[in-house]
C-alpha atoms as an extended CHARMM CRD file, in Angstrom:
* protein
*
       106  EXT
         1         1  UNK       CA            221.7060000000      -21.4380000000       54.7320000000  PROA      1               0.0000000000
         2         2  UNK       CA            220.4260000000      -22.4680000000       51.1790000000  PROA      2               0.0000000000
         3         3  UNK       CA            222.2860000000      -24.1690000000       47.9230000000  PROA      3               0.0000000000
         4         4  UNK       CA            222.0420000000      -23.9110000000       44.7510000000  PROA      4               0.0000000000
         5         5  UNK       CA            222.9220000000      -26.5520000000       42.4050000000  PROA      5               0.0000000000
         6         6  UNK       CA            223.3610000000      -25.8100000000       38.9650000000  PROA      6               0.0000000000
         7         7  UNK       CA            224.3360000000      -27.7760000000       35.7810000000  PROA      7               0.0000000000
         8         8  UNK       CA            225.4460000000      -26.4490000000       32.5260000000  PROA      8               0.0000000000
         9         9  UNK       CA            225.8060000000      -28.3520000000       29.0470000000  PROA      9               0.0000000000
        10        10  UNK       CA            228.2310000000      -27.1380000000       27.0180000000  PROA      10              0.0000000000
        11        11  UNK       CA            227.4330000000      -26.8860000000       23.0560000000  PROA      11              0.0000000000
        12        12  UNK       CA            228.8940000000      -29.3480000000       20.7780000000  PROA      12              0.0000000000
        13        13  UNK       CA            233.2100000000      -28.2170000000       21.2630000000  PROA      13              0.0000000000
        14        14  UNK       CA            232.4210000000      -25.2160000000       23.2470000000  PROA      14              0.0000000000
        15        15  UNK       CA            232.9170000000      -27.2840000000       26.7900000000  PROA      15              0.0000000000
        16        16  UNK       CA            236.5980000000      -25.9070000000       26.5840000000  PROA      16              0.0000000000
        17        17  UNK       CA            235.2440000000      -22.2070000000       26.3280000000  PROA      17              0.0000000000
        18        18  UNK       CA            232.8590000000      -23.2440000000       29.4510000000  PROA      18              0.0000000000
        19        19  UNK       CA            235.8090000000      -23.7160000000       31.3020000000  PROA      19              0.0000000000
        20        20  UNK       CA            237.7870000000      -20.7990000000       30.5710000000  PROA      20              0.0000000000
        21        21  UNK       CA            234.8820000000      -18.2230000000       30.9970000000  PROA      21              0.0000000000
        22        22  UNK       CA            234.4120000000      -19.4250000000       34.6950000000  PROA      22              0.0000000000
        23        23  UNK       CA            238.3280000000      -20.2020000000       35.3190000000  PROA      23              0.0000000000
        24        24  UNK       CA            239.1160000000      -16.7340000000       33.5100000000  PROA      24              0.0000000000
        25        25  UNK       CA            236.4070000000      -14.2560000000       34.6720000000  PROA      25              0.0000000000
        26        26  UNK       CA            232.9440000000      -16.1080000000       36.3960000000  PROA      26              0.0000000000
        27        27  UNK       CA            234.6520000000      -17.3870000000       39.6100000000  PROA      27              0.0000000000
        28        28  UNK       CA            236.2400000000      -13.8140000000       40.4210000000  PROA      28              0.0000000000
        29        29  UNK       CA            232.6310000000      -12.5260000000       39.6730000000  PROA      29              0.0000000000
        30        30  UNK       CA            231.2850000000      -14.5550000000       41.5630000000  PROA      30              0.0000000000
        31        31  UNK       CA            233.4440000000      -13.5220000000       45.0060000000  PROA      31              0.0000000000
        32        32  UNK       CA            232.4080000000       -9.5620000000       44.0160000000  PROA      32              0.0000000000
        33        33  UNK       CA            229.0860000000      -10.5330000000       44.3670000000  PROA      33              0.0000000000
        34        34  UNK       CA            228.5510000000      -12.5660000000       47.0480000000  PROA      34              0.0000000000
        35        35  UNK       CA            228.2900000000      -15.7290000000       45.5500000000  PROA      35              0.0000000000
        36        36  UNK       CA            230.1380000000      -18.7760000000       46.8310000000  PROA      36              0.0000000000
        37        37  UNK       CA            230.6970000000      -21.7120000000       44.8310000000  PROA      37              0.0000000000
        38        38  UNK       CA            231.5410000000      -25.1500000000       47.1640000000  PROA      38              0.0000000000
        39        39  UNK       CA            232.6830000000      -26.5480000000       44.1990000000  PROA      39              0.0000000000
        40        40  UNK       CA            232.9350000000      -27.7800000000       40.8120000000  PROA      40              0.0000000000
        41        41  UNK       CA            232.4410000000      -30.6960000000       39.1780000000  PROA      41              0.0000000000
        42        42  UNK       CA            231.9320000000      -32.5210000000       35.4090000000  PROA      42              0.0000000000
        43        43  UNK       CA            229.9910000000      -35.8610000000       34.4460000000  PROA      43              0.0000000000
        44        44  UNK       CA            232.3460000000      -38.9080000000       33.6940000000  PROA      44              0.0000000000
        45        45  UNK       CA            230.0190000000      -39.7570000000       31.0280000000  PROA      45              0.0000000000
        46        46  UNK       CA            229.4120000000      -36.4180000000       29.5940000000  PROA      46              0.0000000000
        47        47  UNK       CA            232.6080000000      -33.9550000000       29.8090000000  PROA      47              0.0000000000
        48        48  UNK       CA            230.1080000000      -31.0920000000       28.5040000000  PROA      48              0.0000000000
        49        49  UNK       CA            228.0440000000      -31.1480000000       31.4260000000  PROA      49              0.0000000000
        50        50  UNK       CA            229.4240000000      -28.7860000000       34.4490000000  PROA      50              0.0000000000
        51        51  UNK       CA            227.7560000000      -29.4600000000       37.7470000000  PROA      51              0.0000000000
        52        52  UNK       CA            228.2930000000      -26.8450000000       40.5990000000  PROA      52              0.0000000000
        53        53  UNK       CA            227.0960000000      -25.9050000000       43.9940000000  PROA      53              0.0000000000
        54        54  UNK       CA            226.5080000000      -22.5300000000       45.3490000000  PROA      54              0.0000000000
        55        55  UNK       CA            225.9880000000      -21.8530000000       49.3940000000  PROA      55              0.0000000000
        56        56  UNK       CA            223.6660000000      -18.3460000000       50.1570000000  PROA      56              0.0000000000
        57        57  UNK       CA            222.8000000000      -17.0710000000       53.5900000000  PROA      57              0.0000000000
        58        58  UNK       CA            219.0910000000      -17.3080000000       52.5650000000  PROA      58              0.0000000000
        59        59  UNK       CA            216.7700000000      -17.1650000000       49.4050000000  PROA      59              0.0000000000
        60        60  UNK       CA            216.9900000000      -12.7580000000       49.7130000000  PROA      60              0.0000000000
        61        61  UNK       CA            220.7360000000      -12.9520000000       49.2850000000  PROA      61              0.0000000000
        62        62  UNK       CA            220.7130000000      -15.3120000000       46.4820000000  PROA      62              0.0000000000
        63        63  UNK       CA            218.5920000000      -13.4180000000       44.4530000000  PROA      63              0.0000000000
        64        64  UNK       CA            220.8380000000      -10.2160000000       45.1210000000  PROA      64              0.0000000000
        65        65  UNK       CA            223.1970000000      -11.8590000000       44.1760000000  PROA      65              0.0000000000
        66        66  UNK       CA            222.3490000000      -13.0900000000       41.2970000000  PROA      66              0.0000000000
        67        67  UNK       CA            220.8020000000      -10.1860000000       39.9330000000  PROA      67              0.0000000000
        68        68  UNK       CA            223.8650000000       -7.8750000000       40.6280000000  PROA      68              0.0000000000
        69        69  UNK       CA            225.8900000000      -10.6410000000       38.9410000000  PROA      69              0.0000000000
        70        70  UNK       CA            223.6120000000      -10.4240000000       35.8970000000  PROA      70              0.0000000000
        71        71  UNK       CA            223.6200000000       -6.3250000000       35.7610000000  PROA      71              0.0000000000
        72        72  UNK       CA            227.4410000000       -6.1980000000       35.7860000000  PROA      72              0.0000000000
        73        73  UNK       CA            228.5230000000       -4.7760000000       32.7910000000  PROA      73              0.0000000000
        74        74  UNK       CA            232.0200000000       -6.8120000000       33.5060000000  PROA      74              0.0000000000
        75        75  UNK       CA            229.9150000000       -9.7970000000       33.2270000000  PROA      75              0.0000000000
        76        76  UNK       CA            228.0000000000       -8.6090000000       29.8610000000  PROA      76              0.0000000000
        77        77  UNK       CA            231.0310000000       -8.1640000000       28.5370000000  PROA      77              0.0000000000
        78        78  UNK       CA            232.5840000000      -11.3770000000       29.3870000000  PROA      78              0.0000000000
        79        79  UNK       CA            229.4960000000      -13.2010000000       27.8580000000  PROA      79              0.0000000000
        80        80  UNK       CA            228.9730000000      -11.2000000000       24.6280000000  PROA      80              0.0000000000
        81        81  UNK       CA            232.6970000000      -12.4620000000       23.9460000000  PROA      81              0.0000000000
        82        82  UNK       CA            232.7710000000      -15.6440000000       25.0740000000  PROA      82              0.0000000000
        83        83  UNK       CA            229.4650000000      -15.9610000000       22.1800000000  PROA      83              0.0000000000
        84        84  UNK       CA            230.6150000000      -14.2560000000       19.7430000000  PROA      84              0.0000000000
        85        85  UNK       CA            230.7140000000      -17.2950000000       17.6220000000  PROA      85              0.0000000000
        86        86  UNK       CA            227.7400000000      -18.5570000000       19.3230000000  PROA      86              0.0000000000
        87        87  UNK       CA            226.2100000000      -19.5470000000       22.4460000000  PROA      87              0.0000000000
        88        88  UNK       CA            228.7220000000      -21.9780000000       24.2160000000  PROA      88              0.0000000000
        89        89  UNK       CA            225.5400000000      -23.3100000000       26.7920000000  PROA      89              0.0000000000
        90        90  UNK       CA            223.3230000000      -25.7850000000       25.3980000000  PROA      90              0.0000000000
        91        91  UNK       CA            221.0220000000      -26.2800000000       28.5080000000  PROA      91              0.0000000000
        92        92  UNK       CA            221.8180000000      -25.0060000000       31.5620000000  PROA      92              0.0000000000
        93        93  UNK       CA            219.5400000000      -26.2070000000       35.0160000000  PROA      93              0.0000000000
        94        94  UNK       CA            219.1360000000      -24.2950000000       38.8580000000  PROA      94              0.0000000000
        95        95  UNK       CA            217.4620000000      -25.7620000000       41.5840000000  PROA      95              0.0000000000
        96        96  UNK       CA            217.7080000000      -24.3280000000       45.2980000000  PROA      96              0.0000000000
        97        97  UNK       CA            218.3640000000      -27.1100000000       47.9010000000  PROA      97              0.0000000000
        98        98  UNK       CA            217.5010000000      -26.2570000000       51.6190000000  PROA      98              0.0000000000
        99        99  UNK       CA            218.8750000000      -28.6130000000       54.1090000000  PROA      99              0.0000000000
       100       100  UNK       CA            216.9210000000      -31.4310000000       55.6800000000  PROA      100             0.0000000000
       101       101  UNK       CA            216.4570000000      -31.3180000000       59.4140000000  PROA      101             0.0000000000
       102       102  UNK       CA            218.5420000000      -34.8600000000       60.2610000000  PROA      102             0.0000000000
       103       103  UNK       CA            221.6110000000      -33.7930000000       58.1420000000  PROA      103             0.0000000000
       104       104  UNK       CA            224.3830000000      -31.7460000000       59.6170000000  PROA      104             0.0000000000
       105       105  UNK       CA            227.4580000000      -30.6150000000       57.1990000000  PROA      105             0.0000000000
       106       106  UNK       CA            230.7750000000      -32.0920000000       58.3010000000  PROA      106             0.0000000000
């Protein structure tokens, strides 16, 4: 088993539109395609940064994943309207976490 952990800054009032594009049409995505989010989170001190973790069966499946995700044309669609003003992510960060040998999940 592998995470990912990912963080996403929204751009200057576009942390509502954030939101609503995973709420609305990322998350369900996201279950098509194998990818399951553990959960969600935001910064106290900065509301426009999203922080969320991802569990994979191994490094393969994420990068299925992933790249079935991106060649959806559901999702293309979704993202060429939630920018149509502009892109809504400022910065956005992955890193891949593989559990340490003296940790066990609850």
């Amino acid at each position: 088993m592998i995470y990912e952990l990912r963080e996403y800054v929204a751009h200057e009032n576009a942390v509502e539109q954030l939101h609503a594009r995973f709420a609305d049409h990322t998350l369900s995505l996201f279950a098509e395609h194998g990818i399951e989010p553990l959960g969600f989170w935001t910064d106290r001190d900065d509301p426009a940064r999203i922080v969320y973790l991802l569990r994979f069966d191994d490094a393969a499946a994420q990068r299925r994943a992933w790249a079935a995700f991106q060649d959806d044309p559901r999702w293309q669609q979704v993202k060429k309207a939630s920018e149509k003003d502009g892109p809504i992510v400022a910065d956005m960060l992955s890193r891949t976490l593989e559990p340490v040998s003296y940790w066990s999940a609850p």
